[in-house]
N, C-alpha and C positions, 0 to 999 in steps of 0.2 A: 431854232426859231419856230413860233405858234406863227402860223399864218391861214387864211380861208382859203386860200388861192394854192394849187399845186404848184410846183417848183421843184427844180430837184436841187438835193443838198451841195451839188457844188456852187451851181447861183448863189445860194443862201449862204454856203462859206464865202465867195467873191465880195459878195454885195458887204458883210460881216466884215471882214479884212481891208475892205476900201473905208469901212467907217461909215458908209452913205446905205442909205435905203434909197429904191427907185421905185417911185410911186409907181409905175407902168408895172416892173415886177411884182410886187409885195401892196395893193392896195389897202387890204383889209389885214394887219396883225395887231395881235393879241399881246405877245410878248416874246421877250427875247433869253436864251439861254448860251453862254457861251463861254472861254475862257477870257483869261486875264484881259488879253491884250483886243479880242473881237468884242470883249463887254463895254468897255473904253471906248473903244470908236462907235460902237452902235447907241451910249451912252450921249457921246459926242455929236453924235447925227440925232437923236431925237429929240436933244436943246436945240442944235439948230433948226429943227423943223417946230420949235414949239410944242412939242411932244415931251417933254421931258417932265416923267410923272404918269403921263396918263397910258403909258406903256410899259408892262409886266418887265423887268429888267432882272433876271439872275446869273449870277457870274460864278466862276471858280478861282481861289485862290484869293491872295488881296496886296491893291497895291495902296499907294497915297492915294492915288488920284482915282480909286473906287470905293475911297475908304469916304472918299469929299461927294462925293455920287449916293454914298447910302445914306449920307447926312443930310444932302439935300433932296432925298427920294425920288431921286432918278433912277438908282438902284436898288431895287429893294431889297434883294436880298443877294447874300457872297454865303459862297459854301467853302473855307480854307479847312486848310489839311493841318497836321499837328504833327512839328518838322521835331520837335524834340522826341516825341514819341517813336516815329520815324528813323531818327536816326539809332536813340535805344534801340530799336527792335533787328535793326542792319544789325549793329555793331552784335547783337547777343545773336543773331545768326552767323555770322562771320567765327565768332568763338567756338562756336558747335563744328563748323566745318573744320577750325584752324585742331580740333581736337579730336576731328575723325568721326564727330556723331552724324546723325540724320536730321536734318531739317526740315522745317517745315516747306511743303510743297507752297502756299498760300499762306500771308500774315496779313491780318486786315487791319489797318489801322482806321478808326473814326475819322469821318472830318464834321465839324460844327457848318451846320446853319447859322448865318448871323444875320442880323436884321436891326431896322433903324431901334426897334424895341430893346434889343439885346447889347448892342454892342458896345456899351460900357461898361457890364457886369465887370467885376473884377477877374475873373477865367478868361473872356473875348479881348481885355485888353492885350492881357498877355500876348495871344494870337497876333490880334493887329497890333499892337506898338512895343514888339519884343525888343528889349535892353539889351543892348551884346557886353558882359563885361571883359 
């Protein structure tokens, strides 16, 4: 969380996890940065304060209901990870150990920025509206 006002990070996780902002804590922000489930509720709290939009909203990960948030730019933007990727890259280190080689200490996998601009491209859908066959 961007705020004017000091605080310390546990307030800000508290306040984040309850879903609510308190004006007394948090007068003046900017915007909000958090995971799945903290972006949701502080999403959640800034419709109900009428805030919804005119506060910086970035999340991780993606659910339905941040996917409806960046549609109606309350969220502006979700940073998800790339679970296919992901799992390839377990699985081909898994093989190396299961064959006695050396692996890598660190495997970085991308995650995409998505935004209300982006998120239909053909690549983002995949992310947010994976088909499980």
């Amino acid at each position: 969380m961007i705020a004017h006002t000091p605080a310390s990070i546990v307030d800000m996780n508290k306040v984040m996890m309850d879903g609510t902002f308190r004006a007394i804590s948090i007068p003046v922000t900017k915007g909000t940065i958090s995971n799945q489930g903290c972006n949701v509720g502080a999403a959640n709290a800034l419709v109900d304060l009428g805030l919804g939009g005119k506060v910086y909203v970035v999340g991780c990960d993606n659910s339905q209901r941040q996917i409806q948030f960046l549609e109606q730019n309350i969220i502006q933007a979700i940073v998800t990870q790339r679970p296919f990727n992901m799992g390839y890259m377990a699985v081909q280190q898994a093989v190396r150990v299961a064959n006695g080689e050396q692996t890598d200490d660190f495997v970085e996998v991308s995650c995409v920025l998505i935004t209300r601009e982006n998120m239909y491209t053909q690549e983002n859908q995949k992310l947010l509206f994976p088909v499980l066959r």
